[in-house]
N, C-alpha and C positions, 0 to 999 in steps of 0.2 A: 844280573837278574833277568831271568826269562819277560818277556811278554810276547803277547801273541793277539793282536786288535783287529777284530773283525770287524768290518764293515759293507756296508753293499744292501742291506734286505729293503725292505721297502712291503707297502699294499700294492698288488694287482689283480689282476683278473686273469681267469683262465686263459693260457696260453698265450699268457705273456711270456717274457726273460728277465730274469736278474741274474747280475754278476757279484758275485761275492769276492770281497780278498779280505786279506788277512795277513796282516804287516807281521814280521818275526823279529823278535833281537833278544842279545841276552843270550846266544848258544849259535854255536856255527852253524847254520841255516841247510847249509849242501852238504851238509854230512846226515841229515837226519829226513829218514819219509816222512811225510806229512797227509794228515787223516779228513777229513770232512764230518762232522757229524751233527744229527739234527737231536732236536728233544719237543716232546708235547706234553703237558701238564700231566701228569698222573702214570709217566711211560717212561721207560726206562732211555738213555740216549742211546740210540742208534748210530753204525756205522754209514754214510751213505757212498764217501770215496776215499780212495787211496791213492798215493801215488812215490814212488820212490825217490829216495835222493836226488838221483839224476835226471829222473823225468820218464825213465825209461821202461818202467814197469806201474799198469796203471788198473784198476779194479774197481768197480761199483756196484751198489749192491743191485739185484735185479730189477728193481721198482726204476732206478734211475738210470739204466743203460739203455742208448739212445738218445734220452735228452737231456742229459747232466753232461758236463765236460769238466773233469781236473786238469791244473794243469801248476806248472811255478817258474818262475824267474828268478835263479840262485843269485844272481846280482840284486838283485831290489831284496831281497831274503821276503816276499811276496808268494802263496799261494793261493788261487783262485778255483772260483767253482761257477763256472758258465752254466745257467738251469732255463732252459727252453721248455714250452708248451708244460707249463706250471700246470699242475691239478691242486685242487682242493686240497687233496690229502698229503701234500708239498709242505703244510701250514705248519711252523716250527719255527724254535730257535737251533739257528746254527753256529756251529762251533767249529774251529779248526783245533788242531792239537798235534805235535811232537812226537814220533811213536817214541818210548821208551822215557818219555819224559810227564811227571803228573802234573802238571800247569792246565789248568782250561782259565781262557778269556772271559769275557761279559757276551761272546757271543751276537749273535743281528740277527733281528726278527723276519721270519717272512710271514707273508701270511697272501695267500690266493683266495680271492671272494670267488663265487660260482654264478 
């Protein structure tokens, strides 16, 4: 049985850091890229990172390159989203997810005050 439990978000203030992870089991972990994505009430979810199986191919969407870091740990079946100098518009629930796979978690909230 897939799951996929996000945790990390938290209230901060601009230009703060929160580390997001997101524990996996239920599917061989190091076979599969792993996505990052945010959502805000009334918006469709957004991609914000990717990053492949192996670690070795890594993509974010414009807004977050610079100060977002993907990253995973095929032994802990662990990916993480390092998010430095937060902006306002950062404010979302984020989600990890499986590429190829339809499972989303319960997600963890961020939310940056200004």
């Amino acid at each position: 049985q897939v799951q996929l439990v996000e945790s990390g978000g938290g209230l901060v203030q601009a230009g703060d850091s929160l580390r997001l992870s997101c524990a996996a089991s239920g599917f061989t972990f190091s076979r599969y890229a792993m996505r990052w994505y945010r959502q805000t009430p009334g918006k469709e979810r957004e991609l914000v990172a990717a990053i492949s199986s192996a670690g070795g191919i890594i993509d974010y969407r414009n807004s977050a390159k610079g100060r977002f870091t993907v990253s995973r740990d095929n032994a802990k079946n662990t990916v993480y989203l390092q998010m430095n100098m937060l902006k306002p518009e950062d404010t979302a629930v984020y989600y990890c997810n499986a590429a190829g796979i339809n499972y989303w978690g319960q997600g963890t909230q961020v939310t940056v005050s200004s």
